[in-house]
N, C-alpha and C positions, 0 to 999 in steps of 0.2 A: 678127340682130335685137337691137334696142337698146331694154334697157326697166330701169329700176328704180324701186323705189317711194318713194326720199328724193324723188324731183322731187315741185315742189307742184303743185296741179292745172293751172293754164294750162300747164304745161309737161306735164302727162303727155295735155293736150288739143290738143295741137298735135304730139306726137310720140312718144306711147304708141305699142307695137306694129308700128309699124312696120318693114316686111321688103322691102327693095331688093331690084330684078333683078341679073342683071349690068350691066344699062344704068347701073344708079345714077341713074334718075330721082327728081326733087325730091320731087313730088305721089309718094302713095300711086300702085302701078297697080291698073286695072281688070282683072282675071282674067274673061272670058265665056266660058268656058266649062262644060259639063257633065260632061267626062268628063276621064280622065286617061290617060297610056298608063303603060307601063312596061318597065325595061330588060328582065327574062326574066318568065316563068312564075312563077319562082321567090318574083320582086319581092310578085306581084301577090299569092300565097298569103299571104304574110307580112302586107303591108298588112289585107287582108280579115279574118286571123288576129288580129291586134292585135298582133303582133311588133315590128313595124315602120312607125316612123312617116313619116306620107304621106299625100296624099289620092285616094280610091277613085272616087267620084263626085261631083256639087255638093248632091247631099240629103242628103249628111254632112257635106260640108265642100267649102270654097273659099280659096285664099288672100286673097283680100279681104273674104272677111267673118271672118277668122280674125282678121282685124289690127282689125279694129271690135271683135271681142269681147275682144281681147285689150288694147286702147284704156278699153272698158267696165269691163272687170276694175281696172285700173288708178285708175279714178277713183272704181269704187264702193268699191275695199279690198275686193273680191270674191278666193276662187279660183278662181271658174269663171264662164262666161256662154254660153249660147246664145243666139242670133240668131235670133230667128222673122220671119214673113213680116206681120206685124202687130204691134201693142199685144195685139189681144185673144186674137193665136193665144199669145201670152208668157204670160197669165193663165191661159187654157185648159190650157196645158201646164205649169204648174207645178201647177195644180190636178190634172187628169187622172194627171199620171204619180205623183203623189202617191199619189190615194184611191182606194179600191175598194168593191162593193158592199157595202153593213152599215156602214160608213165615214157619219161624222158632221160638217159644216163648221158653225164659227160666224165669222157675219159680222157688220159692224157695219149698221145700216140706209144710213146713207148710200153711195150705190153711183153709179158710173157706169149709165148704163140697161144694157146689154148685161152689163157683170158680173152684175147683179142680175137679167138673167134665166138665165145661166149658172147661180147657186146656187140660185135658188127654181124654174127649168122642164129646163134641161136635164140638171142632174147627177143629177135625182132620178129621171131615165128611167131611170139606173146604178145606181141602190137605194139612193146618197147622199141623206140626209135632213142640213135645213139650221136653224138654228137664227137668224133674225136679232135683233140688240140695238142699244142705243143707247149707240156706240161711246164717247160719253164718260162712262157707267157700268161703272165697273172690278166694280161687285158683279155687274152683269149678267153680263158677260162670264165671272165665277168660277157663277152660277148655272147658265147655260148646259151646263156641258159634262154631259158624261154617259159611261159608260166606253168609250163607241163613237167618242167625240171627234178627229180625230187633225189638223186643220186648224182658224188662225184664218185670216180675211183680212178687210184693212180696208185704206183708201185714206184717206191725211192729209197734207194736207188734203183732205178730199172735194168730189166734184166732186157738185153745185155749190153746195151753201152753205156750202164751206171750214170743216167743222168739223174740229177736230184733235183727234186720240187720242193721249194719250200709248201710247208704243211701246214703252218702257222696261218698264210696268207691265204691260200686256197682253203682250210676249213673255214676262215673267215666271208670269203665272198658263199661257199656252200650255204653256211648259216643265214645269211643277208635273203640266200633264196628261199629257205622254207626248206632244204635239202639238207640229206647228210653226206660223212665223208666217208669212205671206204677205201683202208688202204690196205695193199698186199707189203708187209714189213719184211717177207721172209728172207733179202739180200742183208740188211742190218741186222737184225736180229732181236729181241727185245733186248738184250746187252750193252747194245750201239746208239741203239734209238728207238724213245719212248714216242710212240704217237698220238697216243691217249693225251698226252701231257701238252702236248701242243695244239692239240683242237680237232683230232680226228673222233669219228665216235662209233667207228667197227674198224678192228683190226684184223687181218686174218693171214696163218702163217699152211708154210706147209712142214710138218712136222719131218716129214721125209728129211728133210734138206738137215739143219745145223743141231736142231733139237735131239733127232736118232742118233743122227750124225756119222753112221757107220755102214752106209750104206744096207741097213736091214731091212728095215718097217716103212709103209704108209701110212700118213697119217695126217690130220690137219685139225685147227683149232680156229673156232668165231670168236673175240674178245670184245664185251659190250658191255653194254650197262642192263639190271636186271630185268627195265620194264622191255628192252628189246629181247632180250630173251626169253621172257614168258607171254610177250604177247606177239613176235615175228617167228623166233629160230622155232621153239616147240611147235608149234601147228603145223608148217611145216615141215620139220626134218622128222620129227617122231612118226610122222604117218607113210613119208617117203622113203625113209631107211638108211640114208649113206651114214652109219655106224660106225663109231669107233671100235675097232675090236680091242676086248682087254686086256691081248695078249699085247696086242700092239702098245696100247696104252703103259701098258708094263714097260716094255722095252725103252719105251721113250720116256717115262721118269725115270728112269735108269740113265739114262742120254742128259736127261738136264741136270743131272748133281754135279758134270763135267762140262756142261754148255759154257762158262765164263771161262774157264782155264780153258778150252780150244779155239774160243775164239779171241779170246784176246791175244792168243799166241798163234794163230793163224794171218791177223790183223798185222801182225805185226810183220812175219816172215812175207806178206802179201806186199809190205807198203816198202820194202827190200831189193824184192823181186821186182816192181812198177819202176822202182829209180835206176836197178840196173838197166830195167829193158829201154829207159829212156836213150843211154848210150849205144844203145847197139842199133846200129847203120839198115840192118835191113829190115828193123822195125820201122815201119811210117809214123806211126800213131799209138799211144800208150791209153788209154780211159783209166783212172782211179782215183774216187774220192780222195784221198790221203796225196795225192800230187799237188803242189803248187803248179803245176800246168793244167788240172783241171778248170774250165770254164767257171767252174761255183764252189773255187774252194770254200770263200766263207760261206756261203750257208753252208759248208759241209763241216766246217769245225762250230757252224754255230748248231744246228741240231743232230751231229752225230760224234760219240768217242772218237769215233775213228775210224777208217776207210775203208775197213771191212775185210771179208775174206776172197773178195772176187774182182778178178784185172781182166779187161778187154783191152785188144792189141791187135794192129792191122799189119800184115806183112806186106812187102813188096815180092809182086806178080800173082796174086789173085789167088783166087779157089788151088789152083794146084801146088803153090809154093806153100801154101797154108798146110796142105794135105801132105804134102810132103814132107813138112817137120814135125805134123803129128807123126806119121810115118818112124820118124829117123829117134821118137824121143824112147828111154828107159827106163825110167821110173815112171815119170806121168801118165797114165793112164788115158786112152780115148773113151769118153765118157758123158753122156747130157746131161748127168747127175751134177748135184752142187752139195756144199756144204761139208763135205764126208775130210774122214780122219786123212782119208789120201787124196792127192790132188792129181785134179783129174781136167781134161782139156777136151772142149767140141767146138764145131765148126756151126753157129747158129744158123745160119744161111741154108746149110742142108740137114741139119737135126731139127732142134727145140722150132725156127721158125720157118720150116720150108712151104707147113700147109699156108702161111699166111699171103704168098705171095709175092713177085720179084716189085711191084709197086708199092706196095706196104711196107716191105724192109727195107728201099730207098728214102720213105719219108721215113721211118726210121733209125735210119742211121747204120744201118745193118748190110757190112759189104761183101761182095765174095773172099775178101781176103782178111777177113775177121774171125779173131780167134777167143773165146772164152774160157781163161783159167779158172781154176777153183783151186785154192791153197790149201793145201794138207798142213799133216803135221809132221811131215818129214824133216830132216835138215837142211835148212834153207841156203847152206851150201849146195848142197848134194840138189837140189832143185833147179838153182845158176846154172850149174856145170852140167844139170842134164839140157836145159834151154838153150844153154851158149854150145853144146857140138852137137846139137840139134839144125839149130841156125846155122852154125861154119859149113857143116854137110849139104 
């Protein structure tokens, strides 16, 4: 295996990790299997012991999803990464293997819906009691804890009105408490923004989104340091099971040898698209890192490239003028999905956050007449011209 970390990212995206047969095939292989044999008895003790490295079964490990994590590792400036079988089983299990009951999580308000009912319905079935704030109040976030504290998490940009938290500040008061920081990256990307580097110390993406990128596969990754993963992620996830499958895993290093070339050109068609819709009249309101009208631009040019692949935008008259121009669009796609080659549009309020609540998406931010793009890789003419007689209609 051939890996170091002077390469810069296109190159550790195209060739981190990677472990040849003896065939010395070009493409990564696919490994399907479940199980493994071994030469004696003797082998097999050792392995299961931790003596000896090797792999035991596929709900510990696989060689092709070893080479994704070890692909991941490499681009986040991680030492470690697990491969879950989702986005949310990554979240789940850096939270879970983390806290325990009497155990206290502060989060920022702005959530994915399913993260947001992980800390306010399910973790507090475990005796975890959840605090939420508004992620760009650094006082809040210092009021918050309490000696029971031992977890933040926040997602920056949020999905979905792209508010960003600085990471810097917030891993710092985490630290002050004895806590750590957990953040969901998957709107920036590792591409955009490194969080590791700023003081977070679990990152966790969902591979579905930017990584696949093609709308195919689920998937998800924990990125940490070694002793969190041999002492929180394995006891956990190996005996619970949310696996990475290796087909999947295949597919998605496949996905990251072209992860910088689409986002950086989705980024870019995305911050095009934000400044046209600024002009157009029956837009209310435009959300994009990459806007000089965002509320944080500078922290957005100080810890992110650039503003990403993802625009929220409020129409005028509500739920149905909204629904209306998904209705009247061509190309864009109605869709909750993100990240993907084509770009795709949903209504948050009645998709991604309806379980959470008409009082949750008003602190929020989140209104009936909001709208979440996702930037393909279409021509970002041919994108204009579908929005602008979408809108005129």
């Amino acid at each position: 295996m051939k890996m170091t970390k002077n390469w810069r990212d296109a190159t550790k995206l195209v060739r981190g990790g990677t472990t040849r047969s003896p065939h010395g095939e070009t493409s990564e292989a696919l490994y399907l299997t479940s199980g493994f044999c071994y030469e004696d008895a003797e082998t097999a003790e050792a392995r299961f012991a931790g003596e000896q490295e090797g792999f035991v079964y596929g709900r510990y490990g696989n060689p092709t999803v070893e080479m994704f994590e070890q692909r991941m590792c490499l681009l986040e400036g991680a030492e470690a990464c697990y491969g879950t079988a989702s986005g949310m089983a990554a979240v789940w299990g850096a939270l879970s293997s983390h806290l325990e009951a009497g155990d206290h999580i502060i989060a920022s308000k702005a959530l994915f819906g399913s993260c947001y009912q992980i800390i306010t319905n399910i973790l507090p079935r475990f005796g975890i009691t959840s605090t939420l704030v508004d992620g760009s109040d650094l006082n809040a976030w210092q009021q918050a804890v309490t000696p029971q504290t031992r977890c933040f998490f926040l997602e920056t940009p949020s999905n979905p009105t792209l508010e960003v938290i600085d990471i810097k500040a917030v891993a710092d008061i985490a630290h002050q408490s004895g806590s750590i920081l957990v953040i969901d990256n998957v709107f920036a990307t590792p591409i955009l923004q490194k969080p590791l580097e700023l003081g977070a110390d679990i990152v966790v993406y969902s591979g579905t989104k930017h990584i696949d990128g093609q709308g195919r596969v689920l998937g998800g990754a924990i990125l940490s340091s070694k002793e969190f993963k041999e002492d929180n992620l394995k006891p956990m996830l190996r005996h619970t099971g949310p696996s990475l499958s290796p087909f999947n895993a295949w597919v998605m290093l496949k996905g990251l040898e072209t992860l910088k070339l689409r986002v950086e050109a989705q980024s870019q068609s995305a911050l095009e698209i934000a400044t046209w819709l600024e002009t157009t009249s029956e837009v209310t309101r435009v959300y994009y890192p990459g806007l000089s009208s965002h509320p944080q631009i500078e922290l957005c040019k100080k810890q992110m490239k650039s503003g990403g692949t993802l625009i929220a935008l409020e129409i005028k008259g509500g739920k149905q003028a909204a629904f209306d121009l998904m209705r009247k669009l061509e190309i864009i796609d109605i869709s909750n999905n993100l990240g993907d080659s084509k770009s795709l549009i949903t209504h948050p309020a009645s998709t991604t956050h309806r379980a959470v609540g008409e009082e949750a998406r008003a602190e929020m931010g989140i209104t009936d007449g909001m709208l979440r793009l996702s930037v393909g890789l279409e021509d970002v003419r041919d994108l204009i011209e579908d929005m602008e007689q979408a809108i005129s209609k």
